[in-house]
N, C-alpha and C positions, 0 to 999 in steps of 0.2 A: 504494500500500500504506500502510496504518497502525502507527502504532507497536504496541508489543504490550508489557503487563507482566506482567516476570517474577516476579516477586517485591517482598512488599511487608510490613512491620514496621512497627507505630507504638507508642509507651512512654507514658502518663500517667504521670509522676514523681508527680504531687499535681494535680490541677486546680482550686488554689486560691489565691489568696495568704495567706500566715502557714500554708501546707500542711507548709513543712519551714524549718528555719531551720541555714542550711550555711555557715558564716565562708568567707569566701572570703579564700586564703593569698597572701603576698606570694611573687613568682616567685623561683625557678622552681619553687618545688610547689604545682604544680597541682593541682584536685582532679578528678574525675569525676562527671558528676551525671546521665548517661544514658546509655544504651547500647542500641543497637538490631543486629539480625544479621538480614542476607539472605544469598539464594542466585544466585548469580551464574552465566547458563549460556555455557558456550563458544564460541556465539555472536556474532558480532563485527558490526555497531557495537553495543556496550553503554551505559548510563551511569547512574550512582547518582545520582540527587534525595536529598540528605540535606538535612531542615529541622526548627529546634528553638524551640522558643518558653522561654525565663527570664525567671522576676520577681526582680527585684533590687530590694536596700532598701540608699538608700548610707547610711552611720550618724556616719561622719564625717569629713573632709577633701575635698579636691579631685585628681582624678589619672585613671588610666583602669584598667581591666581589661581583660584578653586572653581569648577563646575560641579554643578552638581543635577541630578533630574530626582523629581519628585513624580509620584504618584500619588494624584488626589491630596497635596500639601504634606505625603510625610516622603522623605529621602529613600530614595531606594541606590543610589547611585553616586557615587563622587570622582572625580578624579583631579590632579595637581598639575599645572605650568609650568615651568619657568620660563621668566621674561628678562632679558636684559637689553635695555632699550637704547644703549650706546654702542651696541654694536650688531643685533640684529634689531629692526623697527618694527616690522610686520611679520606675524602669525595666521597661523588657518588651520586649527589644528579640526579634526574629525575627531566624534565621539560615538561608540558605540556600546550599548548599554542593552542586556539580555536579561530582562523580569516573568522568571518563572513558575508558571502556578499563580497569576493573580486570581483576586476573587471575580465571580460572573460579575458584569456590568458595562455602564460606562463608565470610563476614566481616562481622566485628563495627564498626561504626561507634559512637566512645565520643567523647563533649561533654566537653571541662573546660572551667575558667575558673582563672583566677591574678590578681594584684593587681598591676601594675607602679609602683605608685606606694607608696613606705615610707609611712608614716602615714595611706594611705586606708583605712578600714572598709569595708568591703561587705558584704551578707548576701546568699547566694538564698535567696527568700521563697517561692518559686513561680507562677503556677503553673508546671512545665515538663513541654514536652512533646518530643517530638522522633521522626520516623519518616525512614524509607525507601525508595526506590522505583523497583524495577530495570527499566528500561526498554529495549524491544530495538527498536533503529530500522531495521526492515524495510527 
């Protein structure tokens, strides 16, 4: 048997660089800068493909930034940067995040990003994208 999808959401935030220009804040406020929602069916084995693309412009310092993706406002996902903005300027990194076994519904899958380091600048520059992809493994 083949897998089978169930549902599928994908976001163009801006498909450009210099599309949005979004200060990224020192932690812990975060900001959000995507947000996709699928349909999840009762079905078991499940599992959500969630992947996002960010353009980042570091502006000044050296340090890292954190992403993170939420399901339904709780973390199911994080992962760390580093930015050092004197000597490379611009980022685009891909993120791909695998939530298995959520519960039947819908549910919103949301991207932040935060600044872990006092004195680093960041911007998202864009592009960013970001979707999801419910998959039922038959």
């Amino acid at each position: 048997m083949a897998n089978q999808i169930e549902s599928y959401q994908g976001i163009t935030v801006t498909p450009v660089t210099d599309g949005v220009q979004i200060p990224v804040p020192l932690t812990p406020a975060g900001v959000g800068i995507a947000e996709v929602r699928v349909s999840v069916p009762g079905t078991y084995p499940n599992v959500v493909e969630v992947k996002a693309t960010v353009g980042l412009r570091g502006d000044a310092g050296t340090g890292s930034v954190l992403f993170r993706i939420f399901r339904d406002g709780h973390e199911i996902y994080y992962a760390r940067l580093g930015i050092e903005a004197s000597f490379e300027k611009y980022y685009i990194p891909t993120l791909q995040a695998i939530d298995v076994n959520p519960p039947q519904g819908s549910h919103g899958y949301t991207l932040s990003i935060e600044s872990l380091t006092p004195g680093l600048a960041v911007t998202v520059i864009g592009p960013i994208t970001m979707s999801a992809l419910v998959i039922n493994a038959i």
